[in-house]
C-alpha positions in Angstrom: 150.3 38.0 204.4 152.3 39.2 201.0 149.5 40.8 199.0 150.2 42.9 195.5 148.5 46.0 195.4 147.7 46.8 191.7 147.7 50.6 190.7 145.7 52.0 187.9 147.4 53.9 185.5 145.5 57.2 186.8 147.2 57.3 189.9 151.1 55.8 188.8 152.1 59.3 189.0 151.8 59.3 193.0 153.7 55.8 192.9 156.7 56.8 190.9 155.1 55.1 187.7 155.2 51.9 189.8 152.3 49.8 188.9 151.9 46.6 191.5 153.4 47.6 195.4 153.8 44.3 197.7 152.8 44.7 201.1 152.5 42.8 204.2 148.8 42.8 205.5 146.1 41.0 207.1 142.9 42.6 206.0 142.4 45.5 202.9 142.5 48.1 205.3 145.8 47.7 206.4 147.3 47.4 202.8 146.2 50.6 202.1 147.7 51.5 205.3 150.9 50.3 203.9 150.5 51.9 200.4 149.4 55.1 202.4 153.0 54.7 203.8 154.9 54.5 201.4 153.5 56.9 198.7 150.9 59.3 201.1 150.1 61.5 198.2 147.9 58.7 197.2 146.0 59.4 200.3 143.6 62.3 199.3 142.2 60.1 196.1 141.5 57.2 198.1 139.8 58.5 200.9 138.0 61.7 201.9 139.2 64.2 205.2 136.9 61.5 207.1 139.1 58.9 206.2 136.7 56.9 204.4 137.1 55.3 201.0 135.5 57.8 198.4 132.4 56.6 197.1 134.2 56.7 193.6 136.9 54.0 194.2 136.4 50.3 194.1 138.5 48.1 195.8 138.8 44.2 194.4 140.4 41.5 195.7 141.2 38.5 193.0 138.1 39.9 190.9 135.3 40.3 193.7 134.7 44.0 194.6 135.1 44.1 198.8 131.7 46.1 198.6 130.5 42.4 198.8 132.5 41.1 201.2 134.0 43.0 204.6 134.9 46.0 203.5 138.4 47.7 204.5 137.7 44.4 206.9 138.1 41.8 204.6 140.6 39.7 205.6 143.8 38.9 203.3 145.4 35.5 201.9 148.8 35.1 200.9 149.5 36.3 197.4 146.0 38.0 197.2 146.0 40.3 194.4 143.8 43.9 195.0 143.1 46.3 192.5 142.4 49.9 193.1 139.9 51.1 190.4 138.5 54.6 190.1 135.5 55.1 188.4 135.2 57.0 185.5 132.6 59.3 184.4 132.0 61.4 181.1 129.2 62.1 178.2 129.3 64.1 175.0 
């Protein structure tokens, strides 16, 4: 499946400034494989030395947060768009 990873603009740095990468996959897990592959800096910010997804990052595919579905499991359709979003914290 052609899926379009979309990179927020906190981590475009580690993708040469690039911010949607098309890869083939069948499940999340294996595009982030694929994005892993092709820029691996973006490794350590995604996942911890356990390689599991940090607790800070949310994965969403077409607007529904994988959290709710399958997990890095979820399974991919053609032209399925997923967004990588960090979550931000802060106060006064």
């Amino acid at each position: 499946m052609r899926v379009v990873i979309q990179i927020p603009s906190a981590l475009r740095a580690l993708t040469g400034n690039t911010n949607q990468v098309e890869v083939n996959a069948e499940t999340v897990g294996e595009a982030l494989a694929a994005l892993l592959d092709r820029y691996p800096s973006i490794g350590r910010y995604l996942f911890d030395e356990n390689q599991r997804l940090r607790s800070f990052v949310n994965i969403f595919i077409n607007d529904q947060d994988i959290k709710t579905l399958n997990g890095l499991e979820t399974r991919l359709k053609d032209s399925d768009k997923i967004l990588i979003l960090p979550a931000i914290a802060g106060g006064f």
